[in-house]
C-alpha positions as CSV (number, residue, x, y, z in Angstrom):
1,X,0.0,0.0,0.0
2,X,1.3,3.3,-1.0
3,X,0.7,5.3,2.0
4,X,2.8,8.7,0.5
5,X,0.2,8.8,-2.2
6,X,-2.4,8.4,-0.4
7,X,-1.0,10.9,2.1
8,X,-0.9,13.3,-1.0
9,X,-4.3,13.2,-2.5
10,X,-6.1,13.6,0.6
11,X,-3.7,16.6,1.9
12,X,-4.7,18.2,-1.5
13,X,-8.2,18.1,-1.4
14,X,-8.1,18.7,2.2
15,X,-6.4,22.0,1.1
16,X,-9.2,23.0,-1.1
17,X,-11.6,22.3,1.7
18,X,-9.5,24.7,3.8
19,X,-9.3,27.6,1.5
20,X,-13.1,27.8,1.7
21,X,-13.2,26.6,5.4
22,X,-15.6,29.9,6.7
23,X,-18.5,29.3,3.6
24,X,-18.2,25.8,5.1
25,X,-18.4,26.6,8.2
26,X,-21.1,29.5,7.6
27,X,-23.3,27.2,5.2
28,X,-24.3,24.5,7.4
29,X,-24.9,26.8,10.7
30,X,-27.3,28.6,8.3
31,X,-29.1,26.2,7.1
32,X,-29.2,24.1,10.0
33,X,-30.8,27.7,11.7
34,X,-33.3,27.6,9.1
35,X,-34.4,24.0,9.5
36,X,-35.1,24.5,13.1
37,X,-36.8,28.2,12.4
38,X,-39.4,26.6,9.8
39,X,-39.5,22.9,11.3
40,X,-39.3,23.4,14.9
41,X,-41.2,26.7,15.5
42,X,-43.7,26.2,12.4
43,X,-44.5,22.0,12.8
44,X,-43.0,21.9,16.3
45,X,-45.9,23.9,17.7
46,X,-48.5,21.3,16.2
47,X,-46.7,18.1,16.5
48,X,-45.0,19.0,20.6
49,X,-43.7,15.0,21.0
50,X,-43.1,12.2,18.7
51,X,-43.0,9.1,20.4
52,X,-42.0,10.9,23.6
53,X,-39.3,12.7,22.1
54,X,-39.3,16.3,21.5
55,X,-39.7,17.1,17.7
56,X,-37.2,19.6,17.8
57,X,-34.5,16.9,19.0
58,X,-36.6,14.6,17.0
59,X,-35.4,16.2,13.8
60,X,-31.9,16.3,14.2
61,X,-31.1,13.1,13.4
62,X,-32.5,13.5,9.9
63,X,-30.8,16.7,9.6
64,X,-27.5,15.6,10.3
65,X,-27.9,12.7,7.6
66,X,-29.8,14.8,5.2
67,X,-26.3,17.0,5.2
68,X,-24.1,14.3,5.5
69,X,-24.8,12.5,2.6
70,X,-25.5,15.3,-0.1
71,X,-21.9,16.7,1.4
72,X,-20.6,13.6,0.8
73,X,-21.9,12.9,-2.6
74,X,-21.0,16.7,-3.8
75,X,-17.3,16.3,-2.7
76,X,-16.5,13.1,-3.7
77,X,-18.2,13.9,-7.0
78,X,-16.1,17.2,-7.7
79,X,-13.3,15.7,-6.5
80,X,-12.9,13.3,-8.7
81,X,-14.8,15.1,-11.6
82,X,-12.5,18.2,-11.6
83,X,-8.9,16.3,-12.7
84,X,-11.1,14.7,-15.4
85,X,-12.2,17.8,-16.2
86,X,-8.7,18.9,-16.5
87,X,-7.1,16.3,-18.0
88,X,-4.9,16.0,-15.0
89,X,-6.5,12.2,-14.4
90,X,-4.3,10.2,-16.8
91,X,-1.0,12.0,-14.7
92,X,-2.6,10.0,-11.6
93,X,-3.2,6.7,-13.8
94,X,0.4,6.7,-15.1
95,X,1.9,6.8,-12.0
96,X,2.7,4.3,-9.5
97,X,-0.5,4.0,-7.8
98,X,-3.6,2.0,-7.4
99,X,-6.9,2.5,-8.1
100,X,-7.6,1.3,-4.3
101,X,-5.5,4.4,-3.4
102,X,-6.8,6.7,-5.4
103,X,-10.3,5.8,-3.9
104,X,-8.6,5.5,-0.5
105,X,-7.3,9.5,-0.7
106,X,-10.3,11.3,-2.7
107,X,-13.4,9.3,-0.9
108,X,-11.0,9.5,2.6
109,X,-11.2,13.5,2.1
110,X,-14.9,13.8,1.0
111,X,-16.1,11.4,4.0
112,X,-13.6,14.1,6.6
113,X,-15.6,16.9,5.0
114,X,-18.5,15.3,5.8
115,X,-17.9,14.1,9.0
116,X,-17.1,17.7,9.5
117,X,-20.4,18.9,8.5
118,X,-22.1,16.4,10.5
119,X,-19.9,17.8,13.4
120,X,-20.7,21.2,12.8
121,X,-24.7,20.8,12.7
122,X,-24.5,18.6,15.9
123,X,-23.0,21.6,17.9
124,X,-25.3,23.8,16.0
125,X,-28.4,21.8,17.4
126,X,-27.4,22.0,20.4
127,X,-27.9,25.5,21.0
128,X,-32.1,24.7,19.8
129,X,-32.8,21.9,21.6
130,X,-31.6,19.8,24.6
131,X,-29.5,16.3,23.2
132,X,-28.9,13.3,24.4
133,X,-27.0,10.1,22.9
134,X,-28.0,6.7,24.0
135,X,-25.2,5.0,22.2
136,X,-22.4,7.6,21.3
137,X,-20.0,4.3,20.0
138,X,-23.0,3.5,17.7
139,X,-24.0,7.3,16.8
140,X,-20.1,7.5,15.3
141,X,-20.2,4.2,13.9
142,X,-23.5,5.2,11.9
143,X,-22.2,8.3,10.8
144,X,-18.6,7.5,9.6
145,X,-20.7,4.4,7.9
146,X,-22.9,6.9,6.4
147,X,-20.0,9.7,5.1
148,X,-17.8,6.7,4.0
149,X,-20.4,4.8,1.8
150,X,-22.0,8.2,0.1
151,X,-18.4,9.3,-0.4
152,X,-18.2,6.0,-2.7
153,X,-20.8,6.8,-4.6
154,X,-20.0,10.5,-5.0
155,X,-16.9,8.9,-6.6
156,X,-19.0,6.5,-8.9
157,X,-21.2,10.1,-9.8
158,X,-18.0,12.0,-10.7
159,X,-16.9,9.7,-12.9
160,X,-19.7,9.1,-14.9
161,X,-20.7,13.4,-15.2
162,X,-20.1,14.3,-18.5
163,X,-20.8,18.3,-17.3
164,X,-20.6,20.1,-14.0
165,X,-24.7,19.8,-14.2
166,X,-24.6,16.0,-13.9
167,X,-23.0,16.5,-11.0
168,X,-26.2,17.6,-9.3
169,X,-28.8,15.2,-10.5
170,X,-28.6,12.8,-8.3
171,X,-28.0,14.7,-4.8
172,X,-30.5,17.3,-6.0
173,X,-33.4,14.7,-8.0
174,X,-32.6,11.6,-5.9
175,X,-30.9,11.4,-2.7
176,X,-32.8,14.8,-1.1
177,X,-35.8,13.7,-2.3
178,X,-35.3,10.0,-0.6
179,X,-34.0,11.7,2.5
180,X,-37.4,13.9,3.1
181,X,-39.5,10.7,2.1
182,X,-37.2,8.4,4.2
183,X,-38.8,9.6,7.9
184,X,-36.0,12.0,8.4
185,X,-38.8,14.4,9.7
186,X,-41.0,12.0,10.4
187,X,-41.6,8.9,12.3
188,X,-42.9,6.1,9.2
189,X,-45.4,4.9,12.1
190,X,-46.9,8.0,11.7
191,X,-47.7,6.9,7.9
192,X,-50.7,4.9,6.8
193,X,-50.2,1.0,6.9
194,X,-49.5,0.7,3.2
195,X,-47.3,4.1,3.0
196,X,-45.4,2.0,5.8
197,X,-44.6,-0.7,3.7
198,X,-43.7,1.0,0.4
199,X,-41.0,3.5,2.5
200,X,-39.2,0.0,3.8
201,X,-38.1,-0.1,-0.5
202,X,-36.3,3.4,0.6
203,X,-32.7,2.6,1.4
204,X,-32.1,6.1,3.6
205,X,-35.1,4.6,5.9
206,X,-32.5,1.9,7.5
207,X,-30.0,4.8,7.6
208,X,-31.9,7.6,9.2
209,X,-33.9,5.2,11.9
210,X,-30.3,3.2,12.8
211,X,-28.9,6.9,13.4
212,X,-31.9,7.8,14.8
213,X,-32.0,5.0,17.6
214,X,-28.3,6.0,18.4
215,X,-29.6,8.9,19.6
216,X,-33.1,8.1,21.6
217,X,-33.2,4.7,21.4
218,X,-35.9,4.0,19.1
219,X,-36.1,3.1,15.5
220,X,-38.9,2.7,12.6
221,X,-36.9,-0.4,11.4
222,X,-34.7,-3.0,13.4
223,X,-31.1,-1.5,13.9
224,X,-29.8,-4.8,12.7
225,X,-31.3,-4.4,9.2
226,X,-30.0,-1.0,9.6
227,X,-26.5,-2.6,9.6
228,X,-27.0,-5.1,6.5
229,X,-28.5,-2.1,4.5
230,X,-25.4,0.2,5.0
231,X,-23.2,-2.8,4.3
232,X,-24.5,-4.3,1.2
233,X,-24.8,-0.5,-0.1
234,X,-20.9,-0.3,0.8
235,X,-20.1,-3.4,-0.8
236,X,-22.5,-2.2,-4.0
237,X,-20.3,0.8,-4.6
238,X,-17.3,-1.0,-3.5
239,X,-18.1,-3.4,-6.3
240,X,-18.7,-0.8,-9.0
241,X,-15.6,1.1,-8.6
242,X,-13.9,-2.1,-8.8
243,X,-15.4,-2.6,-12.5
244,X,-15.0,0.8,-13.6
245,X,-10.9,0.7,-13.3
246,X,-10.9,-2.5,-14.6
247,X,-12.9,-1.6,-17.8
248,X,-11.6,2.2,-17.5
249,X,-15.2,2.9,-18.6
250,X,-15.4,6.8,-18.3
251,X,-11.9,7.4,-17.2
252,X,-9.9,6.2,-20.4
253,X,-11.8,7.6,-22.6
């Protein structure tokens, strides 16, 4: 394993996440602001509890994914887009590295980002509404799950763009969409019986209720099918990555 190159690409798209360190800093204590203005002053004063639990604290959880994954996505995908974009890609294919060090250092960096976010609008919530974690061991181990697996299929995204507008399709048309449908607002047992059982085909449903129960304790789905969901979506991206150097489909050509 080449450790130095790995070392390198993640220091330089660290770097470019430094230079704009205040906008991302700023952007998430906005928006996070915002959520809780509109959410928890607007819904909270209809909907006071949710299973017990606060709404305001109830949203959180879904707020901290929501983030996590579209910053995620967006790094990984620019990061990987941008030298293609360039031309600076085949530099990085002719030298001496792998292609499982080139995903180790750009998916490595977009994950930190987003692990950064998700830092940054867990301190931010806490000013709103009063937090507890049941399981702090299984709250990290959710999230670094969550920022690691979306930063592989950022990756997967940034290869395939053909423009810088591709590069918003799916965060924008698909993953936000399947985040606001996926409970992250909401409890699903708050859904009619049949809405209930067509949500369980949305993958960021196992996500958001495994994070979820790290923090109260409670979960629309079992955590353990939580677990397999985030794993088999790993090992899915894992996979793909794995054909696409092989075949050099989108990279080569």
């Amino acid at each position: 394993m080449n450790w130095l190159a790995i070392a390198a690409i993640y220091r330089f798209e660290m770097n470019r996440f430094f230079r704009t360190l205040m906008q991302s800093f700023l952007s998430p204590v906005l928006s996070t602001s915002l959520y809780f203005i509109v959410f928890g002053a607007a819904i909270g004063s209809r909907i006071r509890e949710v299973e017990g639990i606060s709404y305001g604290a109830f949203i959180v959880p879904g707020l901290v994914m929501l983030s996590v994954m579209t910053q995620a996505l967006s790094n990984a995908s620019f990061g990987i887009y941008f030298p293609k974009f360039i031309g600076t890609i085949y530099e990085l294919l002719s030298a001496p590295v792998s292609f499982l060090e080139i995903v180790i250092g750009y998916v490595g960096a977009a994950a930190t980002k987003a692990l950064f976010i998700g830092a940054v609008i867990l301190a931010t919530a806490s000013f709103f509404v009063d937090l507890s974690i049941a399981h702090p061991a299984a709250m990290v181990a959710f999230l670094l799950l969550t920022c690691f697996s979306f930063a592989l299929l950022g990756f997967i995204i940034g290869i395939w763009a053909g423009n810088f507008e591709q590069l918003q399709i799916v965060p924008l048309l698909v993953v936000t969409p399947l985040v606001f449908l996926g409970g992250a607002f909401y409890s699903t047992s708050m859904l009619p019986p049949v809405w209930q059982k067509i949500t369980l085909f949305n993958p960021v449903v196992y996500l958001v209720s495994g994070f979820r129960w790290s923090f109260f304790g409670m979960a629309d789905v079992p955590v353990g099918w939580s677990l397999l969901a985030i794993a088999l979506f790993t090992a899915a991206c894992l996979t793909v990555i794995w054909w696409i150097f092989r075949t050099g489909w989108r990279i080569r050509s």
